[in-house]
C-alpha positions as CSV (number, residue, x, y, z in Angstrom):
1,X,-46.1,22.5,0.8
2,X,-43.2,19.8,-0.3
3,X,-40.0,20.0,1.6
4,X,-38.6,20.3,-2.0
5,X,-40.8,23.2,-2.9
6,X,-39.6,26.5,-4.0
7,X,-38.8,28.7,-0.8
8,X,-37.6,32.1,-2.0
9,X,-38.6,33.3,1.4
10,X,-35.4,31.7,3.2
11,X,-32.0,33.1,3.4
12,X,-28.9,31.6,4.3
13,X,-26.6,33.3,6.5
14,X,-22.6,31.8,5.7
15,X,-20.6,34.3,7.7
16,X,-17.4,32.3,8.9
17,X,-16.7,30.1,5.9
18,X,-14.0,32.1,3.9
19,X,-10.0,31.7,4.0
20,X,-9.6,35.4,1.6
21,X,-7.4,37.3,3.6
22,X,-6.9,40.4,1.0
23,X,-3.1,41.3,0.6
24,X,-4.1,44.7,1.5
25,X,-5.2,43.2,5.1
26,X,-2.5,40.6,5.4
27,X,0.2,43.1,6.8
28,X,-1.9,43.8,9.7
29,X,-1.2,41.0,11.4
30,X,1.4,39.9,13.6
31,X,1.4,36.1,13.2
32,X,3.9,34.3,10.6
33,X,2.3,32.4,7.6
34,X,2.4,29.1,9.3
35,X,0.8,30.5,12.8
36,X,-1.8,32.4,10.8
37,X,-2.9,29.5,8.4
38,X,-3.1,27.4,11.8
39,X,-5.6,30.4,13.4
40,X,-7.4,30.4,10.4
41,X,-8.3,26.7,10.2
42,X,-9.1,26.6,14.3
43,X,-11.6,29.8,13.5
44,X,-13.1,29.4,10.2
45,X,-16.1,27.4,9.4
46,X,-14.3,25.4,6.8
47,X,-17.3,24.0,4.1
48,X,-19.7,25.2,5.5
49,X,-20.4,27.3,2.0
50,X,-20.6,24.0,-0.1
51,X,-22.4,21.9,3.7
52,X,-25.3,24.1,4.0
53,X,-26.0,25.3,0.2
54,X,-29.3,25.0,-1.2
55,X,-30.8,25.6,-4.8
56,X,-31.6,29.5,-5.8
57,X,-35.1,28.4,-6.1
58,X,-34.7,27.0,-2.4
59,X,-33.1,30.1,-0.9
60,X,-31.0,32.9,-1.5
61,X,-27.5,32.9,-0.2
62,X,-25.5,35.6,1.7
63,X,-21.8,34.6,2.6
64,X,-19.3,36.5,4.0
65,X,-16.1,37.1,1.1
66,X,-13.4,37.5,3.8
67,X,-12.1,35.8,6.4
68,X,-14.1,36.4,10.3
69,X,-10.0,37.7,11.1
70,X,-10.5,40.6,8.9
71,X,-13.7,41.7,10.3
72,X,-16.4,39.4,12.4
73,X,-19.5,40.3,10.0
74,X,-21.5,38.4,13.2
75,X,-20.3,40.9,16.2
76,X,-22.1,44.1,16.8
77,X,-19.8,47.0,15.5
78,X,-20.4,48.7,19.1
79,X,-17.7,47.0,21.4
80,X,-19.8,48.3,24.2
81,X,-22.6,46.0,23.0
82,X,-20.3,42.7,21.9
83,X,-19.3,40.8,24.9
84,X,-16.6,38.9,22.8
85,X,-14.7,42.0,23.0
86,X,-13.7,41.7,25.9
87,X,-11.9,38.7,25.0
88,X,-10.2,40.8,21.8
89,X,-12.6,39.3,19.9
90,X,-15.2,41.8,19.0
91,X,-16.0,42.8,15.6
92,X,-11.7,43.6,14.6
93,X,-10.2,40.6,16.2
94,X,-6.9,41.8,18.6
95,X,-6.3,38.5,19.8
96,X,-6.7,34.8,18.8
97,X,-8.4,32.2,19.8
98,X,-6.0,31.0,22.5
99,X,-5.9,34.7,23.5
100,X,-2.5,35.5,21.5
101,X,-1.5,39.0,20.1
102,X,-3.1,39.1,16.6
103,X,-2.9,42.5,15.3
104,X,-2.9,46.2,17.1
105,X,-6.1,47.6,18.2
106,X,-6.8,49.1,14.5
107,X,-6.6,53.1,14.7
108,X,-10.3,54.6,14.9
109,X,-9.8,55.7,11.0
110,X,-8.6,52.2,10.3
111,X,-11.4,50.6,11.9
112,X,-14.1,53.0,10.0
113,X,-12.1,51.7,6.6
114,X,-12.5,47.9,7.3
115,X,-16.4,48.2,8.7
116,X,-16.5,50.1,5.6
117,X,-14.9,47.8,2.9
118,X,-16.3,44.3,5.0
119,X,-19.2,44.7,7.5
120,X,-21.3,47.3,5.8
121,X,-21.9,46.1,2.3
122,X,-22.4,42.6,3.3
123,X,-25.2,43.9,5.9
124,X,-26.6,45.8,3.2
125,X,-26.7,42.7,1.0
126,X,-28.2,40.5,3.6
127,X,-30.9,43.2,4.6
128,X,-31.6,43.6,1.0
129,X,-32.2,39.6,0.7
130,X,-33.5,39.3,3.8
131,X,-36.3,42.6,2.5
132,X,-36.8,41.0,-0.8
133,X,-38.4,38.0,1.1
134,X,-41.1,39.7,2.7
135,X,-41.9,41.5,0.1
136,X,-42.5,38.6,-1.6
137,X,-43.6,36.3,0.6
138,X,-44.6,38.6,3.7
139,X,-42.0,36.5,6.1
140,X,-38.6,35.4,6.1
141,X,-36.7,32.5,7.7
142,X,-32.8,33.6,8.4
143,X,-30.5,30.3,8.8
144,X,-27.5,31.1,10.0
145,X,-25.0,28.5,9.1
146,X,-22.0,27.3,11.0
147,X,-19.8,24.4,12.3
148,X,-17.8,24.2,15.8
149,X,-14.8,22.4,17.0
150,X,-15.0,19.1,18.8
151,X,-12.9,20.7,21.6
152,X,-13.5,23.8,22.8
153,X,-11.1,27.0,21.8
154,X,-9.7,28.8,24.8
155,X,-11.5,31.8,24.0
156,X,-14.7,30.1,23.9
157,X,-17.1,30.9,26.6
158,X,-18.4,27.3,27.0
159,X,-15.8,24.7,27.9
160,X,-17.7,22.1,28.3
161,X,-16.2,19.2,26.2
162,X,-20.0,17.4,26.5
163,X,-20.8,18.6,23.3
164,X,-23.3,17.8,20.9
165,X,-23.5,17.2,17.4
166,X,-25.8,19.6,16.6
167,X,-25.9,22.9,18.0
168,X,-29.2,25.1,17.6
169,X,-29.1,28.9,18.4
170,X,-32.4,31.2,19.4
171,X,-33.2,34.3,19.8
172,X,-36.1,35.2,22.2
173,X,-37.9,37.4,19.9
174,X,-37.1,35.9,16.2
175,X,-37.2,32.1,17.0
176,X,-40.6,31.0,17.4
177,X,-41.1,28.5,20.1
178,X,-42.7,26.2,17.8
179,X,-40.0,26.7,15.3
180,X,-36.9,25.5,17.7
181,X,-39.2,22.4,19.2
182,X,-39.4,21.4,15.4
183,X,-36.2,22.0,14.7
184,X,-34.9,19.9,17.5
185,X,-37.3,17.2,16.7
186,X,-36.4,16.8,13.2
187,X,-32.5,16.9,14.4
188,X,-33.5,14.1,16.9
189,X,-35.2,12.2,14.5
190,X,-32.4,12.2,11.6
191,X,-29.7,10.8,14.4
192,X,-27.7,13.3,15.6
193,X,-27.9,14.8,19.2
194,X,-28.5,17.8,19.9
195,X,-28.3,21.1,22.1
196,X,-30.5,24.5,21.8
197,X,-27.9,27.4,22.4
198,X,-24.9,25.4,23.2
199,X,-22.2,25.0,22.9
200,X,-23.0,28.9,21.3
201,X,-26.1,30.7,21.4
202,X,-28.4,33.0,19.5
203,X,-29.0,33.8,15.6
204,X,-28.4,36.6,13.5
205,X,-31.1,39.5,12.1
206,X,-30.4,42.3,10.6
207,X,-30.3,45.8,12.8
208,X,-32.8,46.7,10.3
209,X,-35.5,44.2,11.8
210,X,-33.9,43.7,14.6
211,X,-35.9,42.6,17.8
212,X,-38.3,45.2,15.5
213,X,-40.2,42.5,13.1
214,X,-41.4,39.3,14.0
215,X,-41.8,38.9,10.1
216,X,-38.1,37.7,10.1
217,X,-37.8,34.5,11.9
218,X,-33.9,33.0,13.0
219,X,-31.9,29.9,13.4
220,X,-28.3,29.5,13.9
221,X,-27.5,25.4,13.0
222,X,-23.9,24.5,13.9
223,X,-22.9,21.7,13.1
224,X,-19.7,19.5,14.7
225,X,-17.0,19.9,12.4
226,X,-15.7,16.2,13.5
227,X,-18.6,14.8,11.4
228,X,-17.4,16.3,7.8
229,X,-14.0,17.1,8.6
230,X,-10.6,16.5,9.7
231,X,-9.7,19.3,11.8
232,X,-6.6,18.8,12.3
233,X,-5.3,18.4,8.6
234,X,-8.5,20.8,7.2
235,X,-9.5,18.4,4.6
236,X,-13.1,17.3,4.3
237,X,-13.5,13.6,5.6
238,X,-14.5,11.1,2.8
239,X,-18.0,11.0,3.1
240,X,-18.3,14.4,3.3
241,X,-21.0,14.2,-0.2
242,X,-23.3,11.9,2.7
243,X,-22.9,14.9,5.3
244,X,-23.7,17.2,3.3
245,X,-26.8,15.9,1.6
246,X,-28.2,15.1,5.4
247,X,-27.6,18.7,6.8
248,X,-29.1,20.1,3.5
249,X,-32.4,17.4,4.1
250,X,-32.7,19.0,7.5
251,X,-33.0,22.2,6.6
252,X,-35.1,21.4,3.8
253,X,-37.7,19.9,7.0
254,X,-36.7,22.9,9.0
255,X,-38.1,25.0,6.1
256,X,-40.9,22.8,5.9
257,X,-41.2,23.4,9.7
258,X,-41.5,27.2,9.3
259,X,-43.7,27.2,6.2
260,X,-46.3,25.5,8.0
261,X,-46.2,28.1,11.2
262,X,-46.6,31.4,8.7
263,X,-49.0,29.8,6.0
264,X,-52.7,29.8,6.7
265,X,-54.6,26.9,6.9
């Protein structure tokens, strides 16, 4: 099958890429607006909406409408189960990400409200994408989309300022071995280094399928932000168009990549 071929069966995960704080939610936290635009452009995945979009007829879209302050559609709702909460950074964000008060621990009705209004109907709408593939095309490929800082956050669990420009994330039961090997190839191959779960690891299913159905496959790409942005001013660098179309030609191999692993010869 072409690279350019129709792919219904792929969905794109954008969780991190919105800068909507709702005015409803704004009053929550603690920061001035200067401190809390600054927080937002250190934690948001600035572009990576327009970076990583494909055609309708290539894949169907899911993207988070908020920003990851309001609530982190990518943690587990279960603090218990998210080890980022430990840092006050579970699914409602107490702290920032150089470990500053951000907002109050939300109130457990206050919580219910915002998983309500945020994390549940996006989940719905990515399980509901995510079950329209299979039933259309008996397998799905999940990319979750994202960028990372140059330098390392303080809150970030790797410090490591080795890092490379391309960041893959696996997960042991939805990323087929031969999947991330071709990934990583293709990365190679197009020029940009590149890391398997590093600087951050793993990539999102929904609970629905979750380490339930091999049908849905995953891959978090990250991608530097250094290469298509200025992150200290927030604007996209000028050849961001040149960017954009090479990320978009790797996942168009990447899909080309999976195809061939779920399609009978």
């Amino acid at each position: 099958m072409s690279a350019h071929a129709a792919t219904p069966g792929i969905v794109l995960h954008v969780p991190h890429a919105s800068f909507a704080i709702p005015d409803v939610e704004r009053k929550a936290f603690r920061l001035d607006d200067d401190a809390l635009a600054l927080e937002m452009r250190r934690m948001t995945d600035a572009y990576t909406d327009d970076l990583y979009e494909l055609p309708a007829v290539e894949a169907t879209t899911v993207a988070f409408p908020v920003n990851r302050l309001v609530v982190d559609p990518e943690r587990f709702t279960d603090d218990a189960e998210e080890p980022m909460s430990a840092r006050g950074m579970g699914v409602l964000y107490t702290r920032t990400s150089h470990g500053e008060p951000l907002r109050e621990a939300p109130a457990a009705s206050e919580r219910a409200r915002l998983l309500a209004a945020y994390y549940t109907p996006h989940h719905e709408r990515l399980t509901s994408a995510v079950n329209a593939a299979i039933d259309t095309h008996s397998a799905c490929l999940v990319i979750d989309c994202h960028s990372f800082p140059l330098r390392p956050h303080p809150y970030e669990l790797d410090q490591s300022h080795d890092r490379p420009e391309i960041c893959l994330g696996t997960d042991a039961f939805h990323t087929p071995a031969e999947l991330s090997a071709a990934a990583r190839r293709i990365v190679v191959d197009a020029g940009f280094s590149v890391a398997l779960d590093r600087p951050f690891g793993g990539a999102l299913v929904p609970m629905a399928h979750y380490r339930l159905d091999a049908r849905v496959a995953a891959l978090m790409i990250e991608v530097r932000r250094d290469l298509y942005m200025n992150e200290s001013t927030g604007e996209r660098r000028a050849d961001f168009a040149e960017m954009r179309a090479r990320v978009q030609e790797l996942m168009r191999q990447i899909i080309t990549a999976f195809e061939a692993l779920v399609t009978p010869d």
